[in-house]
N, C-alpha and C positions, 0 to 999 in steps of 0.2 A: 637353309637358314644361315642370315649372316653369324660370323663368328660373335659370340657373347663373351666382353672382357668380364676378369674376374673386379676389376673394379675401374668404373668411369668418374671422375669429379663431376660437379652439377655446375654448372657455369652462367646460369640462366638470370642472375639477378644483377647486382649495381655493379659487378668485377671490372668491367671495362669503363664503366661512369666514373668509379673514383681510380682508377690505373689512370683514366686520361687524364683525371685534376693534379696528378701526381707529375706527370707530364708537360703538364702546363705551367704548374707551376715550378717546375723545374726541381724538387724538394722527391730526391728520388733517393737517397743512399740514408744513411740513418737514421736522418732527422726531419720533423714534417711534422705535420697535423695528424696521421693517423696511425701513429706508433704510441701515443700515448690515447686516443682515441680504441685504439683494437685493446689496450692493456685495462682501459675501466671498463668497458665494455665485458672483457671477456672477468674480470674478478666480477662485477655486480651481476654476471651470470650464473657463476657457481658460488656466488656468497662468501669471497674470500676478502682479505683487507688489500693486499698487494697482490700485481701479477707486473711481470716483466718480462718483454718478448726476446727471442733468442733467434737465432740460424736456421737451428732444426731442434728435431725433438733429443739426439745423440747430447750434442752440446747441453742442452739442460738440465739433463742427468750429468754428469761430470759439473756444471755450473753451481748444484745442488748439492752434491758431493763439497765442490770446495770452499761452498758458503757457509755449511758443517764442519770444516777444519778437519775434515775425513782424510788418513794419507796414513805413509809407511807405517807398519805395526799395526793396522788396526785391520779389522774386519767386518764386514757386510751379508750381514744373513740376505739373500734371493733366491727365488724358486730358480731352477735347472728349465722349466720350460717355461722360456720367455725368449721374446726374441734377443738379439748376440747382444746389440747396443746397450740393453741393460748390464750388463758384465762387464763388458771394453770398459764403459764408461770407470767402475771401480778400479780398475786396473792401471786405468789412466793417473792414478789421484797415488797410485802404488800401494794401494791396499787389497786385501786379498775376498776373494767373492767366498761365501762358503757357501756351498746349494743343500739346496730345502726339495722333499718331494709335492706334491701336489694332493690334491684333494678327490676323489673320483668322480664324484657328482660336479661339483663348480668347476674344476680343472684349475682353481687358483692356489696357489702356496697352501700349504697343510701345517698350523698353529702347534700343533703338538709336535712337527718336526720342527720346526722355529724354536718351541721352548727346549730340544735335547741340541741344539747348535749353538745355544748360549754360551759362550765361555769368556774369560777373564779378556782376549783383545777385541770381543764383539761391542764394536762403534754405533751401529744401525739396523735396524731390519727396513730391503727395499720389496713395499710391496707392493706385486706389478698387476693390473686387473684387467685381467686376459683374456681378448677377443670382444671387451663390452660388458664382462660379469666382474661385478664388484667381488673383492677379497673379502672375508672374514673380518671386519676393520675390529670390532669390539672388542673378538681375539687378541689381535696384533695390538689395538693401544693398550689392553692391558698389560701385553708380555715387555711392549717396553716403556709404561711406566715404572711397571712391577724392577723391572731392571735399570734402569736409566739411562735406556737405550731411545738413539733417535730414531724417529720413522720417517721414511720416505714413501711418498706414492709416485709410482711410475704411470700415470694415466693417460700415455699414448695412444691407446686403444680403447678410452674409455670416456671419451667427452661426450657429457650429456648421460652416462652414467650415475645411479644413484643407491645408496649402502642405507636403508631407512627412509627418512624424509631429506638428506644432505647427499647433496652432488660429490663423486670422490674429487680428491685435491684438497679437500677441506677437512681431513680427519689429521694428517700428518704433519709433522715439524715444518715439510716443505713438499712442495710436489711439481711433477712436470710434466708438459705436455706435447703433442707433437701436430705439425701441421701437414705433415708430406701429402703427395697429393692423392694418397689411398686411404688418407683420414678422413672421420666423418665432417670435420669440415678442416679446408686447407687455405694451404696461401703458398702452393707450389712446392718451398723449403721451406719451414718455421718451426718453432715451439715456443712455449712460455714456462716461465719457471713463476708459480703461484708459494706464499706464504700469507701466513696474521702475524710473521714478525715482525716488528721495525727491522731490529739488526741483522737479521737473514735476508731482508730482503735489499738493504744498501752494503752487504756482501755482495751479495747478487750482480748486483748494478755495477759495482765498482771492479767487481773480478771482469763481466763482461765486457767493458770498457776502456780496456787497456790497462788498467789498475790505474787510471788518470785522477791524481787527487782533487776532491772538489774545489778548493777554492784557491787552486795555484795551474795558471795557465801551465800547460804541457808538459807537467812534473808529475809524475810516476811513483809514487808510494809501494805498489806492490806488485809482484810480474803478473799483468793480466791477459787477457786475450781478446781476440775481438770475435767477439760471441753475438753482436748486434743483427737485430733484425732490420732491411730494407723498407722504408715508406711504403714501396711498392708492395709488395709483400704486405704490408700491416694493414695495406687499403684493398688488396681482395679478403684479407681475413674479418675485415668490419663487414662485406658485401657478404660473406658464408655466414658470419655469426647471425646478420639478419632473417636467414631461413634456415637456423640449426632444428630448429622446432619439427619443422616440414620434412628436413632430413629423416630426423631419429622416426618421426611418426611412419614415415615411409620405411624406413629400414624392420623397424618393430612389424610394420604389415607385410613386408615378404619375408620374415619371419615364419611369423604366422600359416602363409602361404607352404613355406617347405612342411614344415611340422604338420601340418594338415594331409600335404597331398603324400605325404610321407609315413603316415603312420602306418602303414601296413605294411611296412619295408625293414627288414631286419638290419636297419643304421639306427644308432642312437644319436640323437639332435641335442646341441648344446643346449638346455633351455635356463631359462630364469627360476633360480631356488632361490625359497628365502623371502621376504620382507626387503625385495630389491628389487632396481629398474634397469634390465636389462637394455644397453643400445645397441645392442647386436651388431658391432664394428665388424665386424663379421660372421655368415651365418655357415656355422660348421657342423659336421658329422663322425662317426666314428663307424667305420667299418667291425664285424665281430673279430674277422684275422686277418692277419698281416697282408698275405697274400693278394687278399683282394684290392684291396688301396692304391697299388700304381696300374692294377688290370682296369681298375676302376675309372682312375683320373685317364688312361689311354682312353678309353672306350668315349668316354665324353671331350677328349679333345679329337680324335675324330669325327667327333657330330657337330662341331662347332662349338665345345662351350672349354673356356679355359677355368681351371683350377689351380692350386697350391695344397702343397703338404703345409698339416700345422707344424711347429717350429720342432725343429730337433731339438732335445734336451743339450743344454748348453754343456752338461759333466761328458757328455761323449765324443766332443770336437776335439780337433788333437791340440791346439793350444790349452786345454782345461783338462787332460784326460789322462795328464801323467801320474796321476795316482787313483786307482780303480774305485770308483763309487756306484751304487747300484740305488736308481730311484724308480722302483716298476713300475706305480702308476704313471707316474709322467713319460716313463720309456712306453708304457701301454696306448697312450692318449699320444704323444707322437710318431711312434710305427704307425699308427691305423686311422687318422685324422687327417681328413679333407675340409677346406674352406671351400666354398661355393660364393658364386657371386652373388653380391650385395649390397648393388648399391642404388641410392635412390631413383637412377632412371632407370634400371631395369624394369622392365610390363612382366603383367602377371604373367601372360599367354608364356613370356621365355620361364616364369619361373616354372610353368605347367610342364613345358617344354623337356626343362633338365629336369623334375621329379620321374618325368615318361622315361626315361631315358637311362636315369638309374634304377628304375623299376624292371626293364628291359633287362637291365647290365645280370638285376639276381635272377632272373627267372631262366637265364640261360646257363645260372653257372651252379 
């Protein structure tokens, strides 16, 4: 069998119809008809008031950060297991990340570790909703009203995501999101930074813009960056957003698929807890011990199927590890956590395929 990437983009609808009008019309670097087109598009998706596209998903965290006034002195409550960019980004702004352990069951940030990390320079809590499973939102808006602390959501991993009847992005001060092309829907490099503020969201605009004041030609009010997203870019991500539907419904069914043909397999399957909609951004497992987890990912990258370890907890990198913190569950869930492939064109027969095959991996060990 040919080799089974761990994630392919879907490429099957308008992406090269509107890249060619892009083309055509010569309207290829900033500015154009569908950069403000992918931006209402994607808020009257997830029911937001404002959204503004960015780079990538890194930039909109740090973009969101500095539309917050987040910087030196201050602090940012984030889970330890999320991937690095959520970190870098606070780092960037010079404030300092303070990690939170996780949850066992959802694998997203642990509320009651959030409420003992509280303290006198805590700015924000960023909460990140990990793999497609929404965070604890009710938790977390209460612990920073309760304090009058901002909330950030990190929903890179989470679009089409849902905490109740409300898509995430919509629960926090401000939130962000990513396009790369291993997201459920992409535009090669992008993200959007979503809010219901006015004034956060012409932060926003005006940070990624060069700090260009509005209504003085080529005069600069504050050091900005150029955080902008590409036409081109803005016009495959209108051409994804039109079959996100089809995505998530396909991803949800080989979901489905693992957990099914898996249940007689001594791996525990990420699933959906809770009064939530899982979009299964990825569809992962947990080996019971360590050991088994890279005999494991071997065994299936020699049968043709590629995988990843879920992220390493961000407190044990050597830039974040110079003072000793210990967060089990999350050290537990990244030792022994494989993503498997998932993504829309994968056929059922490969997901049967790689079920066989880790089925194979316990019976011989």
């Amino acid at each position: 069998m040919n080799k089974i990437p761990i994630y392919a983009p879907a490429l099957a609808g308008n992406e090269k119809k509107y890249v060619n009008e892009c083309l055509e019309s010569t309207w290829i670097s900033s500015k154009g008809k569908f950069i403000s087109e992918f931006e209402d598009s994607f808020k009257n998706y997830i029911g937001a008031k404002y959204a503004t596209t960015v780079s990538n998903g890194t930039v909109a965290i740090h973009l969101a950060l500095l539309a917050l006034g987040i910087g030196e002195g201050d602090e940012v409550i984030v889970p330890t297991l999320t991937y690095i960019a959520s970190v870098n980004a606070i780092k960037y702004t010079g404030a300092t990340p303070v990690f939170v352990d996780s949850l066992e069951g959802t694998w997203q940030m642990d509320p009651a570790d959030v409420e003992k990390k509280i303290g006198s320079n805590t700015r924000a809590i960023m909460a990140v909703h990990l793999y497609g499973h929404p965070c604890d939102m009710d938790s977390l808006q209460k612990l920073a009203k309760d304090n009058n602390l901002f909330l950030i959501e990190d929903c890179a991993e989470a679009i089409g995501t849902k905490y109740g009847d409300k898509y995430v992005g919509t629960f926090g001060d401000i939130s962000t999101f990513s396009f790369f092309g291993n997201k459920t829907i992409t535009t090669g490099e992008g993200g959007m930074v979503v809010t219901n503020d006015d004034t956060l969201h012409d932060r926003a605009v005006h940070f990624k813009g060069q700090g260009l004041a509005q209504h003085r030609q080529y005069w600069h009010d504050v050091i900005g960056y150029n955080y902008r997203m590409t036409n081109i870019c803005a016009a495959i991500g209108c051409a994804q957003l039109e079959q996100i539907e089809e995505f998530i419904s396909r991803k949800r069914h080989i979901a489905n698929l693992y957990q099914t043909f898996l249940s007689e397999v001594n791996v525990e399957f990420h699933k959906e807890i809770g009064n939530v909609f899982h979009s299964y951004w990825m569809c992962s497992i947990l080996v019971k011990e360590v050991k088994y987890r890279d005999l494991l990912r071997s065994h299936l990258e020699i049968n043709g199927v590629e995988t990843r370890p879920l992220f390493y907890p961000v407190h044990t990198m050597p830039m974040y590890s110079s003072k000793f913190q210990k967060h089990p569950i999350a050290e537990s869930i990244g030792w022994r956590g494989i993503n498997l492939p998932s993504f829309p064109g994968l056929k059922d027969e490969e997901v049967e395929y790689i079920c066989n095959l880790i089925k194979d991996f316990f019976k011989n060990v």
